[in-house]
C-alpha positions in Angstrom: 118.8 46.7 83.3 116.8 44.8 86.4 118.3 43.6 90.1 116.4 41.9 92.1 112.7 43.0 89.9 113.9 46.7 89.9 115.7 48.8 87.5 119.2 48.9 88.1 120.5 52.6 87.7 124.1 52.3 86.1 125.3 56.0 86.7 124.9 54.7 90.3 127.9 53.1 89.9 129.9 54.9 87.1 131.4 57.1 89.3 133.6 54.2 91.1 134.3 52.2 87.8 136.1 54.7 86.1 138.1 55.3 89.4 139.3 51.8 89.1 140.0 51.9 85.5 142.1 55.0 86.4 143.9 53.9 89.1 144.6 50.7 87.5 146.2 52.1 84.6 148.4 54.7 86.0 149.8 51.9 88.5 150.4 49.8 85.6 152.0 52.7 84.1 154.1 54.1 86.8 155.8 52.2 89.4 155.5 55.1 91.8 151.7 55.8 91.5 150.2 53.4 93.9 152.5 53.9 97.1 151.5 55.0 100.3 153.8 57.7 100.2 152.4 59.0 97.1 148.8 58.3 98.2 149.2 60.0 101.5 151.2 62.9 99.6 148.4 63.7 97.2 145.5 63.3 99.5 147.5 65.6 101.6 147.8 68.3 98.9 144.5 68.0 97.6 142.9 68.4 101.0 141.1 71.6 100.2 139.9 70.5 97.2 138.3 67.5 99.1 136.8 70.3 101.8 135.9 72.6 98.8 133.9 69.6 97.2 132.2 69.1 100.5 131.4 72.3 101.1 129.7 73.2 97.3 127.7 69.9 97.8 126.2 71.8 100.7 125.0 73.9 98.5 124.0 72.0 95.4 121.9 69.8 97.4 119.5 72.7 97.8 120.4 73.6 93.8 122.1 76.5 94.6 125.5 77.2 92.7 128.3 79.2 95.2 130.8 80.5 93.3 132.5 82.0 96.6 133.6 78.8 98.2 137.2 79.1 97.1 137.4 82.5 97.6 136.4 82.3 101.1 138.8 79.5 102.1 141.3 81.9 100.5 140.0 84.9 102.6 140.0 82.7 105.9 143.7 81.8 105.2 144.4 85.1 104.5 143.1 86.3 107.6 144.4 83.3 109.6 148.4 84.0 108.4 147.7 87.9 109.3 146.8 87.7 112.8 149.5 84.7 113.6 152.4 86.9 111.5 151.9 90.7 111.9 150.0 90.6 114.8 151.0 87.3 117.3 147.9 85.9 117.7 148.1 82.5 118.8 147.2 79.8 116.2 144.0 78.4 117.7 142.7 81.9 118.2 143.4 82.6 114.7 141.9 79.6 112.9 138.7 80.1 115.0 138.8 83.9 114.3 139.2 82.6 110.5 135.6 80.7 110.2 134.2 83.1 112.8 134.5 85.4 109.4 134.0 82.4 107.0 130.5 82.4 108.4 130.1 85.8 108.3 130.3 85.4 104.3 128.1 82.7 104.7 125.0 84.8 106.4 126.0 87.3 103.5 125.8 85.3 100.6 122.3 83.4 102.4 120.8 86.8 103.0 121.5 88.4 99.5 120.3 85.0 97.6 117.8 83.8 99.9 116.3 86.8 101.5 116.8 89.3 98.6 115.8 87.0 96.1 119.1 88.0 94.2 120.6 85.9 91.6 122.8 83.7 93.2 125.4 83.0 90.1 125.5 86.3 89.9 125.7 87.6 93.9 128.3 84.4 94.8 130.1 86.1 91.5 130.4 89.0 92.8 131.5 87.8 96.3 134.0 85.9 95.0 135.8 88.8 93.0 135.3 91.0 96.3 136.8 88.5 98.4 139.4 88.3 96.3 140.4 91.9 95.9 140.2 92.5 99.8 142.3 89.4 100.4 145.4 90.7 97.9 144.6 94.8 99.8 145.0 93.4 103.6 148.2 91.0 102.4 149.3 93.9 100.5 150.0 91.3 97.4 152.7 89.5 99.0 153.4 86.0 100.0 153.3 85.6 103.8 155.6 82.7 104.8 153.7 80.9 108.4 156.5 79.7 111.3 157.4 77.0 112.3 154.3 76.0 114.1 152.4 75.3 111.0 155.2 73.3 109.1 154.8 71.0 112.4 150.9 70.7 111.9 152.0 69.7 108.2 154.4 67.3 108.9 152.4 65.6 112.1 152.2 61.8 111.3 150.5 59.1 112.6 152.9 56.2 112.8 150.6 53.1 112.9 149.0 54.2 110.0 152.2 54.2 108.2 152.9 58.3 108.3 149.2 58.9 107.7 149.1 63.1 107.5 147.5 63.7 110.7 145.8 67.1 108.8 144.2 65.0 106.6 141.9 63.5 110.1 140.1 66.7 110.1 139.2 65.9 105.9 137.6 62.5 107.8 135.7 64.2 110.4 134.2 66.8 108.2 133.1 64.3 105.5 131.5 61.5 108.1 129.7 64.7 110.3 128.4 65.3 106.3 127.6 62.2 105.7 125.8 61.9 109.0 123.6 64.9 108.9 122.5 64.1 105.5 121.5 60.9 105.8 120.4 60.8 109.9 119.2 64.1 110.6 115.7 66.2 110.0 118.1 68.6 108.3 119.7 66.4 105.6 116.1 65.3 105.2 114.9 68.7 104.7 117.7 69.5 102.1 116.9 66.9 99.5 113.2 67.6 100.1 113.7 71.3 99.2 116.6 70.7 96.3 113.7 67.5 94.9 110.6 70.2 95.0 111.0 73.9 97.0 107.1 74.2 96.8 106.1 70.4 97.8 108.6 70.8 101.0 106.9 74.2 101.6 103.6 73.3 101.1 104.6 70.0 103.8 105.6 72.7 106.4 109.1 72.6 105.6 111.0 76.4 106.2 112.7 75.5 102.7 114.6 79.4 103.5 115.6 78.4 106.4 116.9 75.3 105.0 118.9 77.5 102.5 120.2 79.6 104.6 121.6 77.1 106.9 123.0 75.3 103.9 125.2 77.9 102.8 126.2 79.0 106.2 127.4 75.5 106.7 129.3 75.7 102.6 130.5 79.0 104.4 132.0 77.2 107.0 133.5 74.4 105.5 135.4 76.6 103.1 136.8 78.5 105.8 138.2 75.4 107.3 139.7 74.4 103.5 141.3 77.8 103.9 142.8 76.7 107.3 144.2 73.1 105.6 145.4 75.1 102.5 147.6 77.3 105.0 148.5 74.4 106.8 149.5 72.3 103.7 151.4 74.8 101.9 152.8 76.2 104.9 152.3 80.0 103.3 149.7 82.1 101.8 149.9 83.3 98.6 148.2 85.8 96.6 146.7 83.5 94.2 145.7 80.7 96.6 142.7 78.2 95.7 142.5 80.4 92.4 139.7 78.5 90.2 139.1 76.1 92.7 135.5 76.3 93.0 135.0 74.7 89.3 137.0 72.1 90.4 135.0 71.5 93.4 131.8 71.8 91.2 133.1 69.3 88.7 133.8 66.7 91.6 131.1 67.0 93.3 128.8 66.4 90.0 131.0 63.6 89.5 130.3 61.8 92.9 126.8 61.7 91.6 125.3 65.2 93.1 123.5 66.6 90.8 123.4 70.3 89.6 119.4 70.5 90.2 119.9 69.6 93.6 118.2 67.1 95.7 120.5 64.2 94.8 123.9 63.7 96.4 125.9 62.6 99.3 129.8 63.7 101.1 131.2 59.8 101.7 131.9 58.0 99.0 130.3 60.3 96.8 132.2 64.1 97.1 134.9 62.1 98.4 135.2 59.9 95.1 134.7 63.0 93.3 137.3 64.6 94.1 139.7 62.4 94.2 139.2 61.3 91.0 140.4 64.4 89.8 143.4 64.7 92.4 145.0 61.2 91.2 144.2 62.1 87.4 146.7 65.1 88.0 149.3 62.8 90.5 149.1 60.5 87.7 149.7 62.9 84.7 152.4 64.7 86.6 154.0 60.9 87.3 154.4 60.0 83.7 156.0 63.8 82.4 153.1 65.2 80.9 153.1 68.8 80.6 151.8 70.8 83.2 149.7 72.8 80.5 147.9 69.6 80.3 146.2 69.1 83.2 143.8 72.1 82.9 142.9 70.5 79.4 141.9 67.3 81.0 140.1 69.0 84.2 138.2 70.9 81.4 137.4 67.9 79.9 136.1 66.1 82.8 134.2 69.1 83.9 132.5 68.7 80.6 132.0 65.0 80.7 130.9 65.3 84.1 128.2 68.2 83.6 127.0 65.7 80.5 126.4 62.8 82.9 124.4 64.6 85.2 122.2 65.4 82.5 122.0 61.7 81.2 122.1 60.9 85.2 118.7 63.2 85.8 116.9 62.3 82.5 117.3 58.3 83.9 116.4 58.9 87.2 113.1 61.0 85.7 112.7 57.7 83.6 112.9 55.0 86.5 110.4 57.6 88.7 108.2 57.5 86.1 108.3 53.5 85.4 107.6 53.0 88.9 
């Protein structure tokens, strides 16, 4: 296909027809679907997915996979609903003591993968499963229930905006400060030049390791703050928080059109439609009584479909370089 005498790359748009063909047929469907109180309600909800997507895309831009991101939003929770509960740490304290050890994963995982040269499947595996098994240790495997402080944070409107979820403002800021450093900054530049070609960007001066390492810092410290917005929107934190939530974030990220090889991606509309995709898919499932056993089925499905399509995605985009 040509627009305007060039090729015109349909998996460009794919992404945002199926969300309409999904959306419009669950609103046909249910009568409940598309209402603001269900729209706000989801996106609420699915808020760490939405920061989970953003912060993995982080990291595939560079074509690195990080299994961890989940697990360290679920650490940073963790640690968060320690110090305000058994300890009385004030919550702004808390939350910035949270990604203060967010990050600290972060220069972990970047100095094991990038300076060490370790696998990083395998080392943001591993992480993951550590994380994991500290996190259940220092909550002793128990539910800790926040105060009332956080179920006001989660219940904060804003009025004009027809009780839009004030928590779901910090989801905006993170995903336009994305959107901005990829596309405006030396840095975003320097991560799809080192995701396209590691040697070309070195051999053009470009510290592709630092770039890396920076990259999953950042992943590092998005997570955390998913980990802070999971507290918040469940009001608790629970032994098996965010639990497989880093293929979901993988899947919608690959289906807002950043691809697996890095070097190809963006936060807003791509993450963004990513992941909601996925969100509404379950809203709208759960809406019309379909078994809850169901909805891992089809997220296993998509992941599959969407892992297929950045194949056919990267082969076209290989065949339109080459053309021109």
């Amino acid at each position: 296909m040509k627009r305007n005498g060039k090729r015109f790359d349909f998996f460009s748009i794919s992404n945002y027809i199926f969300f309409a063909l999904f959306f419009l047929f669950f609103s046909l469907m249910t009568d409940t679907f598309f209402t603001t109180t269900n729209i706000y309600s989801t996106l609420q909800n699915g808020a760490p997915i939405i920061l989970l997507t953003c912060a993995i895309t982080f990291a595939l831009l560079v074509g690195i996979f990080d299994l961890s991101v989940a697990a360290v939003g679920y650490a940073t929770g963790c640690f968060c609903g320690i110090l305000i509960k058994r300890f009385g740490i004030s919550i702004p304290v808390a939350f910035l003591g949270g990604l203060v050890l967010a990050v600290l994963i972060g220069c972990l995982n970047s100095l094991f993968i990038v300076k060490f040269r370790m696998n990083m499947m395998l080392t943001t595996l591993g992480m993951m499963l550590v994380i994991r098994s500290i996190g259940k240790i220092i909550t002793r495997d128990q539910t800790i229930i926040m105060g009332d402080q956080i179920t006001s944070l989660r219940q904060a409107k804003i009025g004009f905006l027809g009780g839009f979820p004030s928590i779901l403002v910090i989801v905006l800021v993170v995903l336009v400060i994305s959107q901005i450093t990829l596309k405006y900054t030396r840095f975003g530049k320097y991560l799809i030049a080192v995701g396209c070609n590691e040697k070309a960007a070195r051999n053009v001066g470009i510290k592709a390791d630092k770039v890396k390492t920076l990259s999953l810092i950042i992943c590092a410290l998005i997570s955390g703050i998913a980990g802070i917005v999971w507290v918040i929107t469940l009001g608790s934190v629970v032994t098996r928080g965010l639990n497989s939530y880093e293929f979901i974030a993988i899947a919608s990220a690959v289906l807002g059109g950043t691809s697996l090889f890095g070097g190809r991606g963006s936060f807003l509309p791509g993450s963004f439609i990513g992941s909601i995709i996925l969100l509404f898919i379950a809203n709208g499932l759960t809406i019309m009584g379909a078994s809850p056993f169901i909805i891992p089925f089809f997220r296993g499905a998509i992941i599959f479909i969407a892992m297929y399509a950045d194949s056919l995605r990267t082969r076209s985009h290989r065949r339109l370089a080459n053309v021109s």
